[in-house]
C-alpha positions as CSV (number, residue, x, y, z in Angstrom):
1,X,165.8,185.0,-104.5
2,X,168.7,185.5,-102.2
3,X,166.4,186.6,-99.4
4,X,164.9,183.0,-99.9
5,X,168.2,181.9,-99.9
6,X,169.3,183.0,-96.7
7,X,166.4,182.0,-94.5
8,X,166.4,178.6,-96.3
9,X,170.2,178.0,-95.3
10,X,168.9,179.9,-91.8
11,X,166.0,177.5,-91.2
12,X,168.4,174.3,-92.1
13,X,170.7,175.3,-89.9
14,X,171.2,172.2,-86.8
15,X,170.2,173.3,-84.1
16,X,172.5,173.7,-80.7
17,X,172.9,172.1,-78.5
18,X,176.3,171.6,-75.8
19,X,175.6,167.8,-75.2
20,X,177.1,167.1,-78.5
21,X,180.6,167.9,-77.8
22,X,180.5,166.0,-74.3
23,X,182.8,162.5,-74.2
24,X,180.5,159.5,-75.2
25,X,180.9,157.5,-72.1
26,X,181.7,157.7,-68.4
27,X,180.0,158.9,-65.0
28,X,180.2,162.7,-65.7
29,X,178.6,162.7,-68.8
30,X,176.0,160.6,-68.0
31,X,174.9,162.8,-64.8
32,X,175.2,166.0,-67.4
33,X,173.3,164.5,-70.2
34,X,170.2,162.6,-67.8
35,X,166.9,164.5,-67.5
36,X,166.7,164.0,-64.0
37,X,169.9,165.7,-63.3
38,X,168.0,168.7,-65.6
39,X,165.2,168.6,-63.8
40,X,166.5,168.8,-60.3
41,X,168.6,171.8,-61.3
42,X,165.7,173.3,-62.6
43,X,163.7,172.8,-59.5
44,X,166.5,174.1,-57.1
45,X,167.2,176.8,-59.1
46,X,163.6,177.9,-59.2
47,X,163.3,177.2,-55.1
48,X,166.0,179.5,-55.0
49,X,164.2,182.7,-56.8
50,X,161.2,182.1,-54.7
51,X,163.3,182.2,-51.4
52,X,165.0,185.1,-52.6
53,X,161.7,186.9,-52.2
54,X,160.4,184.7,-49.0
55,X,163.8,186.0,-47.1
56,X,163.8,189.1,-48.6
57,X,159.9,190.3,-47.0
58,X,160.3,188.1,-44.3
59,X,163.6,188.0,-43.0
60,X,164.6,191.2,-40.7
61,X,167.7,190.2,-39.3
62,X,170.5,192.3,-40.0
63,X,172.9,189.5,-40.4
64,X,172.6,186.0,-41.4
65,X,173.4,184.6,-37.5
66,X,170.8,186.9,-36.2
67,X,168.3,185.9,-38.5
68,X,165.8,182.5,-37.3
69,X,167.1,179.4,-37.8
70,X,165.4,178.4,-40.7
71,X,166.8,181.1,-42.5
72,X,169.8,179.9,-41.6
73,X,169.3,176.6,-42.5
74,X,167.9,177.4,-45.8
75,X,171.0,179.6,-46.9
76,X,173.4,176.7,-45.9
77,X,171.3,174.4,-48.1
78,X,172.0,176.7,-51.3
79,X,175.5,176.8,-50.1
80,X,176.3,173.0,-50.1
């Protein structure tokens, strides 16, 4: 019985999450708690692991200003 007990209180248990403790109103929050903003840091994150392994087999240059420009150009985007 206190086996059942303890998942019970285990399985009522809320579950977390951080957007509770954010401030009601304002700009911030509202960019933090919006689904696009989730989604399009989920997408640029994810762009970023695949061009991890696009620069990494095809990118030969030594250094970053020896490398093409789009390689360049791409590592300045994650930058910004």
């Amino acid at each position: 019985e206190d086996m059942k007990a303890k998942v019970r209180q285990a399985l009522n248990k809320p579950v977390y999450n951080v957007k509770q403790f954010y401030h009601q109103n304002g700009v911030f929050q509202y960019i933090a708690t919006n689904v696009v903003f989730d989604n399009i840091t989920l997408f640029v994150i994810s762009f970023n692991a695949i061009w991890m392994a696009v620069d990494t087999e095809l990118n030969q240059a030594p250094t970053l200003l020896q490398a093409s420009p789009i390689f360049q150009l791409v590592e300045h985007f994650f930058c910004f």
